[in-house]
N, C-alpha and C positions, 0 to 999 in steps of 0.2 A: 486453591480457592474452591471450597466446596457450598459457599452459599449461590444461590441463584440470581444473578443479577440479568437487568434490562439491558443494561448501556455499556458494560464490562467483560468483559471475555480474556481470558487465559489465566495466568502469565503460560505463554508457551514460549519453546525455544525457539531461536532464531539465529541463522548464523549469523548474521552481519549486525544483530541488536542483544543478542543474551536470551534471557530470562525476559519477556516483554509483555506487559499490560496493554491489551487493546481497551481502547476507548469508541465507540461509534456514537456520531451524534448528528448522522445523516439518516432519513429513511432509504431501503434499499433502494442502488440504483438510482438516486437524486444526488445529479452530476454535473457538471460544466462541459461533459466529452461524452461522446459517444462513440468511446474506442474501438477497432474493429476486433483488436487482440485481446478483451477484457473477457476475463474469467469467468466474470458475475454474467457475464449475458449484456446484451444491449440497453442503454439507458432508456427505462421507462420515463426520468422527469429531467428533460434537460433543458438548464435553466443558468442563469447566473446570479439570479435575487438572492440574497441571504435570507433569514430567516431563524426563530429559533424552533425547531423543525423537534424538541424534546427538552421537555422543561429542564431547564439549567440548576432546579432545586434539586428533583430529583437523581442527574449527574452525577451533582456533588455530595448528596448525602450518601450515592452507592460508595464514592469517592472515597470519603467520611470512614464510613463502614469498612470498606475496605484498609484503610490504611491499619484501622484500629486492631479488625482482627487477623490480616495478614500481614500485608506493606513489604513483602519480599517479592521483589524485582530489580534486574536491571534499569529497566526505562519501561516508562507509561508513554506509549505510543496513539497519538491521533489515527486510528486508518477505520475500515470495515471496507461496505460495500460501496461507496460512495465521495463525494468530495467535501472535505473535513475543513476547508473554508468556505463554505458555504451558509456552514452554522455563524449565526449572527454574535456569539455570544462566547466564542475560542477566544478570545481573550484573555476575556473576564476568568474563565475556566480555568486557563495556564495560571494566570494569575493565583488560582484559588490553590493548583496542583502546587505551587512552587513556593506557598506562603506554609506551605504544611509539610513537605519533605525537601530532601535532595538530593532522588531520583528524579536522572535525568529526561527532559520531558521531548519528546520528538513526535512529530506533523510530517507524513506523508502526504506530500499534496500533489496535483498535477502542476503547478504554480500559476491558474488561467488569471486568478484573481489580485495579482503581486503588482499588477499596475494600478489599482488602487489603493492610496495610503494607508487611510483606514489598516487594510488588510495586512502590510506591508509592517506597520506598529506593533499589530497583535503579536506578529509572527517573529519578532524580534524580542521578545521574551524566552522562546523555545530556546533549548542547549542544540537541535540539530532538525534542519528540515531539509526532507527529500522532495525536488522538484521530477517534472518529468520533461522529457525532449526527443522525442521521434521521428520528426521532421526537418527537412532543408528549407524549404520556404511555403509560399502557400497554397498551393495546387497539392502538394503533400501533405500538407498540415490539413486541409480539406478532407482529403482520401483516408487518411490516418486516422485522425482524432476526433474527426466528424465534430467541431465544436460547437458550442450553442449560439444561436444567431447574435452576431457582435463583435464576436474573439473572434481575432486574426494573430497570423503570428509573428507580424512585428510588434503586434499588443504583447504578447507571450512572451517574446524576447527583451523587450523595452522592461517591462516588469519584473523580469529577473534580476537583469542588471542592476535594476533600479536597487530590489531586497540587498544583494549583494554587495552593493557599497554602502549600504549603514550596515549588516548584519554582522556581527562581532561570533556568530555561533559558528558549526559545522553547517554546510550547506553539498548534500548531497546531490546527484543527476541519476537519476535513471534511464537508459538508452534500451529502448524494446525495438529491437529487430524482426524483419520475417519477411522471408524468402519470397523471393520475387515482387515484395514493396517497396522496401528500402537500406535490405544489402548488399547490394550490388556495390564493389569497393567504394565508384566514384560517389555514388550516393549517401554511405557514411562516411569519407572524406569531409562533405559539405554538411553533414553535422555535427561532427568533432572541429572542423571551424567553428561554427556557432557556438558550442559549448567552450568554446574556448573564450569567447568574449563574453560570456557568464562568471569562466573564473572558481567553479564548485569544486570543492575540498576532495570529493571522490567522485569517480564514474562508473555507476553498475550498468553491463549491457546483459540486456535478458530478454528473453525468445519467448513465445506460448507455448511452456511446455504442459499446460493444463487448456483444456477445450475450451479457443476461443468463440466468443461474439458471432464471428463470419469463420466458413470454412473456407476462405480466401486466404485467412490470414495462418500462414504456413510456418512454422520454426524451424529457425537456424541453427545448423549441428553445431555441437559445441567447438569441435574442432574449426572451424570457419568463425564460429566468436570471434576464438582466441588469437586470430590473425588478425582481427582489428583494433585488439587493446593498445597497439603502440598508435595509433594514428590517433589518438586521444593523448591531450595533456590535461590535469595529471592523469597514465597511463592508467585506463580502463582495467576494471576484473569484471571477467565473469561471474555471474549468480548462479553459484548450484545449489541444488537439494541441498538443506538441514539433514542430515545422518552424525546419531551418533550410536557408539555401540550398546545393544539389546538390554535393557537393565540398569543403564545407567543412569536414567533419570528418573523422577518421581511418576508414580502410575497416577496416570491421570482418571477425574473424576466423569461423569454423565456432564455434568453440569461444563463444565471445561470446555468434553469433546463436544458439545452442541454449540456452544458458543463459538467456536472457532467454525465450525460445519455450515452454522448458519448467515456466516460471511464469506467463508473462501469452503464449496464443494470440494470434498478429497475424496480419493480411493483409500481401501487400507491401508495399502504399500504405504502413501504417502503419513497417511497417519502414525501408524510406526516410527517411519522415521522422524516425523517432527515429534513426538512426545518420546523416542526412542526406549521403545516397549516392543515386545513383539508381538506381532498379528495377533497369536491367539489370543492374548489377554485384552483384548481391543471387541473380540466376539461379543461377551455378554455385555457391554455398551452400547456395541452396533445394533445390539437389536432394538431398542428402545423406540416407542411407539412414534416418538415425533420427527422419525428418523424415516427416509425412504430412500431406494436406488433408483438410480439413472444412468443410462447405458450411451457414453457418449467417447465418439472416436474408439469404439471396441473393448473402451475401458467403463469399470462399475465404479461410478459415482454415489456419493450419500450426500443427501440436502437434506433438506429441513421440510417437512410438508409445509 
């Protein structure tokens, strides 16, 4: 993709999704959580109202544009920096996405908003949506996800189940761990119970391995993961790094690496391996003016001014 779009970013690889078209239709950080593990930093707008927070025309004419002169991907994926049910008008969107290809369309959400129907209809058009679940109960789910005044987490869990018995799709979990919050065995015990009366298609458990939110919130080796994939039904994977080998994928464009940069901050290291290029040829992109470093946890970050 080498035109410059608002709302659009990649397709970059991914292991668990392909070739993937991000969609953001959240302004940064307008969120229903204010996770302590979260990449982007702490939520500056934390809210539950919907809204349509980015013209729904505009969307779908990048949409438009894009199918006509690219439309290679995997899946067009809902994510950024932010929570993609929130937007008033995901829908109508999916709806538009699905009446014009059949690349599969998938929603990353936290699922805070799956207790109301409304939301719960939209989302049942998507081919696969990822919820999220980090908690045992609510003094956790407090500490953890820090939610916007309202959500509780038998709201959370009620809403899931609820999606999960009409949703005819894939319905993915997310399990973010970190040391000394909530992995200690008996503590993911009592969320793989939960998650189990949810019933999702898969279980990704995944650590901060990028500079979270709080320096409290500390990641779990992977080896200590991997000991608690069986206490999960269906048995949990681990999430690691996207690595493939040097060359083997398309060089990526300015336009690409800022789009992805200015939703998920990366190191080079990291960059590489997601567009799997090596370092050097990643140089004369990194330099580009709307690109700045940030030195976090010892490692060199690149944002977006």
């Amino acid at each position: 993709m080498t035109s410059s779009y608002k709302y659009l970013f990649g397709p970059v690889p991914s292991r668990r999704l392909g070739r993937s078209l991000g969609i953001d239709v959240t302004p940064f950080k307008t969120c229903s959580f204010d996770c302590v593990f979260c990449q982007c930093g702490c939520t500056t707008r934390l809210v539950t109202e919907r809204g349509e927070f980015v013209p729904f025309e505009e969307v779908s004419a990048e949409l438009e544009h894009w199918l006509k002169e690219d439309g290679a991907a995997d899946c067009i994926t809902f994510a950024g920096s932010g929570e993609p049910t929130l937007y008033s008008r995901l829908g109508e969107l999916i709806g538009f996405i699905k009446e014009r290809t059949s690349i599969p369309v998938i929603v990353l959400s936290n699922g805070t908003l799956l207790h109301r129907s409304a939301v719960r209809e939209e989302l049942l058009k998507a081919d696969i949506v990822k919820v999220s679940l980090s908690a045992w109960d609510e003094v956790s789910f407090q500490k953890i996800n820090r939610p916007a005044p309202g959500l509780t987490f038998d709201l959370l869990l009620a809403g899931q189940r609820d999606f999960r018995s009409a949703f005819l799709g894939e319905l993915w979990m997310e399990v973010f761990l970190l040391e000394g919050i909530n992995a200690d065995p008996a503590q993911v015990q009592k969320i793989a119970a939960a998650a189990a009366g949810i019933r999702p298609n898969k279980i990704h458990l995944n650590t901060a391995v990028r500079p979270p939110a709080e320096t409290t919130a500390r990641p779990v080796a992977k080896e200590k993961l991997a000991l608690f994939c069986d206490l999960f039904a269906p048995r949990a994977e681990v999430i690691a790094a996207f690595a493939v080998d040097a060359g083997s994928a398309a060089e990526p464009d300015v336009e690409k690496l800022i789009g992805l940069i200015r939703r998920h901050p990366a190191t080079a290291v990291q960059l590489a391996e997601i567009f799997g290029v090596p370092r050097s040829s990643l140089v004369p992109l990194l330099g580009d003016p709307r690109l700045q470093t940030e030195v976090r946890g010892g490692e060199t970050y690149y944002t977006c001014r």
